[in-house]
C-alpha positions in Angstrom: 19.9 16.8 2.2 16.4 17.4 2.6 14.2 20.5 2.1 13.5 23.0 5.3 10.9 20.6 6.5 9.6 20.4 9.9 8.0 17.5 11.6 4.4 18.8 12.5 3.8 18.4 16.5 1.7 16.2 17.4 -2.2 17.7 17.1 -4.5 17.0 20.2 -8.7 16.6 20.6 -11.3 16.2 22.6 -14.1 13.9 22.8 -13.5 12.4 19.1 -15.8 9.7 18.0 -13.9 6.6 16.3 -15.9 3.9 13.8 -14.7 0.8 13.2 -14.1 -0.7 9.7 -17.2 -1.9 8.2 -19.0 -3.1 5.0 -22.7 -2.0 3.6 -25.0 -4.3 2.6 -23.7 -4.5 -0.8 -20.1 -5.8 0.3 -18.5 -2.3 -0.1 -16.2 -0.7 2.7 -17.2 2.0 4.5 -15.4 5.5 5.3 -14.1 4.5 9.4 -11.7 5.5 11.7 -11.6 9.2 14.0 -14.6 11.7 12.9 -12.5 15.0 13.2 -13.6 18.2 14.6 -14.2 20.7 11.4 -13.4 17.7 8.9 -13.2 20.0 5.6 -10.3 21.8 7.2 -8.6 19.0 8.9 -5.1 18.1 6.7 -2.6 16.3 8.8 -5.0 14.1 11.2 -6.6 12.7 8.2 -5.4 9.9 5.9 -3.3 12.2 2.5 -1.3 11.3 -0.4 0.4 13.3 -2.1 0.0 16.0 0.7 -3.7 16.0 -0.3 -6.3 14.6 1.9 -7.2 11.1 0.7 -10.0 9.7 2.9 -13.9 10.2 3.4 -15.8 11.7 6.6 -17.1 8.7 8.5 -21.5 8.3 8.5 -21.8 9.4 12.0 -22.8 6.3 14.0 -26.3 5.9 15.8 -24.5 5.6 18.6 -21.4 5.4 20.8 -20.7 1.9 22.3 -17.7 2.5 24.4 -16.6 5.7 26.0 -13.0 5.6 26.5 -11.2 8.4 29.0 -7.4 7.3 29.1 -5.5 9.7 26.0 -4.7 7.9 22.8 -3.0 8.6 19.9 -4.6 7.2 16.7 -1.9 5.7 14.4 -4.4 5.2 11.2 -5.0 1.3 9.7 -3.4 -2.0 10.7 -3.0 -2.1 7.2 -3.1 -5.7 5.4 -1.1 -5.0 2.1 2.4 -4.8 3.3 3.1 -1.4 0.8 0.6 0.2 1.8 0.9 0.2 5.4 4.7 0.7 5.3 4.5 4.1 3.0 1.4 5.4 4.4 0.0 4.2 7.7 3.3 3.1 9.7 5.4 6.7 9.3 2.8 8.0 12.0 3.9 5.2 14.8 7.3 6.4 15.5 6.6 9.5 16.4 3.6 8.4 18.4 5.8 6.0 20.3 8.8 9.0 20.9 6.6 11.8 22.0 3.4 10.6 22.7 3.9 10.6 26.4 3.4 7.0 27.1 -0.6 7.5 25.5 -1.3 4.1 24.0 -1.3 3.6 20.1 -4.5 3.2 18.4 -5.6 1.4 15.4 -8.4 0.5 12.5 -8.7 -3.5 12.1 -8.7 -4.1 8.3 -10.2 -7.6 8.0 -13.0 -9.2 9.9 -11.0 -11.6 12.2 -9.3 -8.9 13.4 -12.6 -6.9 13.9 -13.9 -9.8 15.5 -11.3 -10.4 18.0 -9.0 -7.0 18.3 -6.0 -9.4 19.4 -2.6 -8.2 18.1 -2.0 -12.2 16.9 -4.4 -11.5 14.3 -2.7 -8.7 12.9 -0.2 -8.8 9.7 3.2 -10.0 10.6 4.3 -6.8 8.8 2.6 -4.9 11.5 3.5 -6.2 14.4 7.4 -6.5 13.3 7.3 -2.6 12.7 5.7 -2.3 16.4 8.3 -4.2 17.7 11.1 -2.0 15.7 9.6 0.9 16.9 9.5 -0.5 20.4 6.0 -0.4 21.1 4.8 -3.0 23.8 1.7 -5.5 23.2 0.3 -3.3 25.8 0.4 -0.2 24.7 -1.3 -1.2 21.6 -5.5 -0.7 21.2 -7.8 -1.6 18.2 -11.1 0.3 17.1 -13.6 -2.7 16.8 -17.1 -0.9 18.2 -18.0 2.9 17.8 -16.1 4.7 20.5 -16.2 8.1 22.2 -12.1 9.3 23.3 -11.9 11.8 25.5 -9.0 13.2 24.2 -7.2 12.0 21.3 -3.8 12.7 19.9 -2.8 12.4 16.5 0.9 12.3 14.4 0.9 13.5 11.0 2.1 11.0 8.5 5.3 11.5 8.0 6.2 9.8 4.7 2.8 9.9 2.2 2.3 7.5 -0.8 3.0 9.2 -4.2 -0.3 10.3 -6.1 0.6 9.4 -9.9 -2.4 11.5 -10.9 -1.1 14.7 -8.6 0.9 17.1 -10.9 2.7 19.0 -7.9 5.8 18.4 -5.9 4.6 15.3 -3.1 6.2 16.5 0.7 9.6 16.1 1.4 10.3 14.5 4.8 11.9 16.0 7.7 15.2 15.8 9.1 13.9 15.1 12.1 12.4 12.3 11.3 14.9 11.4 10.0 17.1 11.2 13.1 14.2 9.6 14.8 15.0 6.5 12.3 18.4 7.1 12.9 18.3 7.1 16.6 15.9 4.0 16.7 17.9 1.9 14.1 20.4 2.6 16.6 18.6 1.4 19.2 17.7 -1.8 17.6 21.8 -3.0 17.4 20.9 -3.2 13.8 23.8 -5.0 11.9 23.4 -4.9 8.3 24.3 -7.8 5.6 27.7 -6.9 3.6 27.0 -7.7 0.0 28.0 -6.0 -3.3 25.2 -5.9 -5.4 21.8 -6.9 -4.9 18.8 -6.9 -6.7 15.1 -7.3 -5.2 13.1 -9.4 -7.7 9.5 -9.8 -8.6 9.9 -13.0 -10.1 8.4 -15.4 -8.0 5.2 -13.2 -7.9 1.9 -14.9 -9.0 1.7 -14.3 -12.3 -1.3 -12.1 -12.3 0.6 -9.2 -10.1 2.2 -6.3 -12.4 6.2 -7.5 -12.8 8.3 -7.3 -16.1 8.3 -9.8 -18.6 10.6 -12.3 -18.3 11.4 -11.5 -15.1 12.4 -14.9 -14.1 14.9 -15.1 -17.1 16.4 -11.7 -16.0 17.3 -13.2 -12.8 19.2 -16.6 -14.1 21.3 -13.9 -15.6 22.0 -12.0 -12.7 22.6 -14.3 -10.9 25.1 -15.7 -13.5 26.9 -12.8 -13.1 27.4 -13.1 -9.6 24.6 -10.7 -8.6 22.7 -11.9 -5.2 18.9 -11.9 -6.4 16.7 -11.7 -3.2 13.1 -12.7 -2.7 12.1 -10.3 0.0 8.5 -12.3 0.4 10.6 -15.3 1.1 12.7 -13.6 4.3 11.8 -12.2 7.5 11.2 -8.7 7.1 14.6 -7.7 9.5 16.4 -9.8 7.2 15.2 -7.5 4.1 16.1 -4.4 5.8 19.5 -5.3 6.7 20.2 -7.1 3.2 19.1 -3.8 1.5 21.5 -1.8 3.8 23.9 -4.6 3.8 24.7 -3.9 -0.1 27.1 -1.6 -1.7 25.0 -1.4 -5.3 21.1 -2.3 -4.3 18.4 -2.4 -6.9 14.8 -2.7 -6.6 12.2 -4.1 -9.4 10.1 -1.6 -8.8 7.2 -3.0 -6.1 6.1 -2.9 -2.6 9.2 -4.3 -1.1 10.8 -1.0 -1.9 8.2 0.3 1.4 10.5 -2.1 3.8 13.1 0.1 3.6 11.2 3.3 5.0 11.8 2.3 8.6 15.1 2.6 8.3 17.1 6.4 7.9 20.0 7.3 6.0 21.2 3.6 6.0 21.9 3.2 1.9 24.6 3.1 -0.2 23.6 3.2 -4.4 19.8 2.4 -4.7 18.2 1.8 -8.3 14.8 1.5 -9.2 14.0 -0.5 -12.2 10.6 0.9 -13.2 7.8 -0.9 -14.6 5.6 1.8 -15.4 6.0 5.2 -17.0 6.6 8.4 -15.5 6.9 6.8 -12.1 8.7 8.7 -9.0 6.8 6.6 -6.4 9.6 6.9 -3.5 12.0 9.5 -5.0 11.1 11.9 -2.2 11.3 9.4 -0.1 14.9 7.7 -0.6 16.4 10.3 -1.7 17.5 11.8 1.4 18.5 7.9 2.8 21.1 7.0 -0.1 24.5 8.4 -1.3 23.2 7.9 -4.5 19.8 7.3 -5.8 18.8 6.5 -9.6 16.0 5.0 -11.9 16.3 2.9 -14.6 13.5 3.5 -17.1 13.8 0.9 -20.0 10.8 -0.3 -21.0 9.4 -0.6 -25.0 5.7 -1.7 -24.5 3.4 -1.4 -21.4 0.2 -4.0 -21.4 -2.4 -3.0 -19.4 -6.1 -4.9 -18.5 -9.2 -3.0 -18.1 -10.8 -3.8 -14.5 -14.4 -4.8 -14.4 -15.8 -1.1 -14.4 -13.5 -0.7 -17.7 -10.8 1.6 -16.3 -7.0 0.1 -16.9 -5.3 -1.2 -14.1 -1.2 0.0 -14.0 -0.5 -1.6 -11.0 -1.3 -5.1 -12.6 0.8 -4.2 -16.1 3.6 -6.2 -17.7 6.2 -4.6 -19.0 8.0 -5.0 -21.5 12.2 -4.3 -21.8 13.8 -2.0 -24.1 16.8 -4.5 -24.0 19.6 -1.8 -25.7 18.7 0.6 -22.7 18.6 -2.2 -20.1 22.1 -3.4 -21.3 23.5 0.3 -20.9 22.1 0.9 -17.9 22.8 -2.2 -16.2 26.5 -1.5 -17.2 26.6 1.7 -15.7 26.7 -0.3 -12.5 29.1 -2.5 -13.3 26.9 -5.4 -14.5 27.5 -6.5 -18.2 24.3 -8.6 -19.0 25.1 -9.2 -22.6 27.9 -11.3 -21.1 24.9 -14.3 -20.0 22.1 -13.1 -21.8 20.8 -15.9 -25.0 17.9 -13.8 -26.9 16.0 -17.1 -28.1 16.0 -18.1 -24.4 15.0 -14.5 -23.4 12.5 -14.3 -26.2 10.9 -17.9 -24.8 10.7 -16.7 -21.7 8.6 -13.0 -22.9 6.1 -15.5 -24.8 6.2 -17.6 -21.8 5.3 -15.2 -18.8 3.0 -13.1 -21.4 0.7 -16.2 -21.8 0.9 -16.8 -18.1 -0.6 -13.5 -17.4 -3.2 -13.1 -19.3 -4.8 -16.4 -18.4 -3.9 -16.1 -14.6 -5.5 -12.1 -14.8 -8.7 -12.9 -17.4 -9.1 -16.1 -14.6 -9.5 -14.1 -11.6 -12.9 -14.2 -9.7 -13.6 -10.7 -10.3 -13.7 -11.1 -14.1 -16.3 -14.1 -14.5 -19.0 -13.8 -16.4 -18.3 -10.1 -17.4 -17.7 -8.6 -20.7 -14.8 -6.5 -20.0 -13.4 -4.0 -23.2 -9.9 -5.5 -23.6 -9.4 -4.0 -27.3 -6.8 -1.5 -26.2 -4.6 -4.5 -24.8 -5.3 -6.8 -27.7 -4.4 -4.0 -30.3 -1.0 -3.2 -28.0 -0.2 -7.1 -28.3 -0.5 -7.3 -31.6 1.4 -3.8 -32.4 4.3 -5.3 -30.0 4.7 -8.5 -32.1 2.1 -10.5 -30.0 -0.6 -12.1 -31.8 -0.3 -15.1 -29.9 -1.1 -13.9 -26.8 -3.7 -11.7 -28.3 -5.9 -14.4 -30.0 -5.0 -16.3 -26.5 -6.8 -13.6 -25.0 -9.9 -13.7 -27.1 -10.0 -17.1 -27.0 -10.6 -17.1 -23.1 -12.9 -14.1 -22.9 -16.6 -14.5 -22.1 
C-alpha cells in the first residue's frame, strides 16, 4: 500500500500566456511552455522532480500571436526520449483526459518538425500510443507552436515525478487514486497480458555508447540458456512490452528507460527486479512499489567507469558497469536462476574486454567530443585499477 496521498485536483487559470519551444542564437534551448501566475510560488503546475520544481520561468514574449478562448488543459512536453516522457510528462494526461471536462489536451513540440507542423504524425510513436491508451482522440489533442494567450487554462499535477539522484529527501509517493485510474483504464483497454515465467528486459542490443553493463550481451546467451525469455523492448510495440512485463511471474529489468513503460499500467506485477547499473540508485522504487507483489534490486556491481562530458563533469547515465560476479550469482539464484550452471569465465572475460573497448571508442567518437581536450584521468586511472590497461592506453591512444 501506498502512503495517505491524495491526487491534487486539477488547478485552473486565466488568461496564461504559453511559448513555444525554441533555441537562442547560440543553439541552446530556451525555458517554454505556460508562464504561471506568481511563478516563485507555483509547485504543481510546473515541471518537478523529486517533488521540487525543476523548470525555468519563460522570457516573456514580445508578443502574443494567437489568442485562444476554448479551456485547455496543458499536459507539459511531447517528450522525444521515451523515459523521460513516460516518468515525467505522461502521468499528467490521464487525469486530464478523466476529469478534465472534455477541455482539449495541450502540449510543448520538442523538435522542430513538430514545431514546424504541430500535426500529431510527427509526434514520437511513444506519445501517441500513450494517447491512445489513455483514450484521448486526435481531436482533442493541441500543440503550442506560436506564443499564445488561453483564456483559461487547466492544469494536472504530475502524478508520478522522475527521481532526483542529487535530492537527499524522500521523492512523492503516488496516490491510490491514481492508481485506480490505471486500474480502471487498463480495464478499459481489454488488456490481456503475456503468460511467461521469467523474463528479463535487456540493454544489450543498445549502441554501445549508451550506459549498459559490461558484457551485457554475454549475460543474455546465458539466460537464455537457462530458459529465461530475454526481451528487447526497443525491438516490440510498446503494448507488447507492457503486457510481456505483466505477463511474467519473475520480471527483471537491466536498469534503463524501458522500466518507464510500465508506469501506465497499475498494480498489474507480479516479482519485479531491478538490476542496477549505478550506485545508490532508487530511480522507480516509489514508483513500482505499490504495482508489484514483490519488488527488489539487485546491486552487484565491482567497478563503475564513468566519461567526463565536454564541460568536464562525469556523465552516470553513459557508465559501464562492471559485475561483482559472486553477488550476481547469489542473487540471480534467489530467483531461481543458477547462472553458474552456463556461465564459461574466459568467454565472459572476452566479452568484458570486448564491450569495454567498444565503448570507449563509440563514446570518445561522438560529435560532441571532437576536437576537445576533455580530463579523462579519473576514468583511465579506474581502468587501470580494475585490471584494464588495455582499454586505458586504448583510450589515450584516441584522445585529441
Amino acid at each position: 500500500m501506498t502512503e495517505d496521498v491524495k491526487l491534487p485536483e486539477i488547478q485552473t487559470f486565466e488568461n496564461v500566456v504559453v511559448t513555444p519551444h525554441v533555441r537562442n542564437a547560440a543553439g541552446r534551448t530556451m525555458p517554454s511552455g505556460p508562464i504561471w501566475p506568481d511563478w516563485a510560488s507555483q509547485i504543481l503546475a510546473r515541471h518537478c522532480r523529486h517533488g521540487f520544481p525543476e523548470d525555468r520561468e519563460p522570457p516573456w514574449p514580445e508578443k502574443v500571436e494567437v489568442y485562444v478562448d476554448e479551456p485547455m488543459i496543458w499536459c507539459g512536453m511531447a517528450h522525444p526520449h521515451f523515459g523521460h516522457f513516460m516518468s515525467e510528462f505522461a502521468p499528467r494526461i490521464l487525469q486530464s483526459k478523466q476529469h478534465g471536462q472534455g477541455s482539449p489536451l495541450l502540449f510543448g513540440c520538442s523538435y522542430p518538425k513538430m514545431i514546424e507542423t504541430g500535426a500529431l504524425e510527427d509526434t514520437p510513436r511513444h506519445f501517441r500510443f500513450v494517447l491512445d491508451w489513455y483514450g484521448v482522440k486526435p481531436e482533442e489533442v493541441r500543440f503550442c507552436t506560436k506564443v499564445m494567450q488561453v483564456k483559461t487554462l487547466k492544469v494536472a499535477a504530475q502524478a508520478e515525478q522522475l527521481v532526483s539522484l542529487t535530492r537527499k529527501k524522500e521523492p512523492p509517493s503516488i496516490a491510490e487514486e491514481y492508481l485506480d485510474l490505471l486500474d480502471e483504464n487498463t480495464a478499459r483497454n481489454n488488456f490481456v497480458p503475456i503468460p511467461n515465467r521469467v523474463v528479463y528486459v535487456s540493454r544489450g542490443k543498445m549502441p554501445a555508447f549508451r550506459g549498459n553493463h559490461l558484457a551485457a550481451k554475454y549475460l543474455d546467451t546465458v539466460l537464455e540458456a537457462l530458459g529465461v525469455t530475454v526481451y528487447y523492448p526497443e525491438h516490440n510495440p510498446l503494448g507488447h512490452q507492457i503486457a510481456t512485463y505483466a505477463g511474467a511471474q519473475e520480471l527483471i529489468f537491466a536498469e534503463g528507460s524501458a522500466i518507464h513503460g510500465a508506469q501506465i499500467l497499475g498494480r498489474s506485477f507480479n516479482n519485479l527486479t531491478i538490476l542496477n547499473r549505478r550506485t545508490d540508485t532508487r530511480l522507480v522504487e516509489k514508483n513500482m512499489v505499490p504495482r508489484c507483489k514483490y519488488f527488489s534490486f539487485i546491486d552487484a556491481l565491482s567497478h563503475i567507469f564513468v566519461f567526463n562530458d565536454p564541460s568536464n563533469k562525469p556523465m552516470p547515465a553513459f557508465a559501464m558497469a562492471k559485475f561483482n560476479l559472486d553477488q550476481l550469482f547469489k542473487d540471480f539464484k534467489d530467483r531461481g536462476i543458477d547462472l553458474a550452471q552456463a556461465w564459461n569465465m574466459a568467454a565472459y572475460n572476452q566479452a568484458v574486454e570486448e564491450s569495454l573497448m567498444a565503448w570507449v571508442t563509440a563514446t570518445q567518437s561522438r560529435p560532441n567530443r571532437q576536437g576537445l581536450e576533455i580530463d579523462q584521468s579519473t576514468l583511465i586511472a579506474t581502468l587501470r585499477q580494475a585490471g584494464h590497461g588495455a582499454a586505458a592506453d586504448h583510450l589515450i591512444a584516441i584522445m585529441p
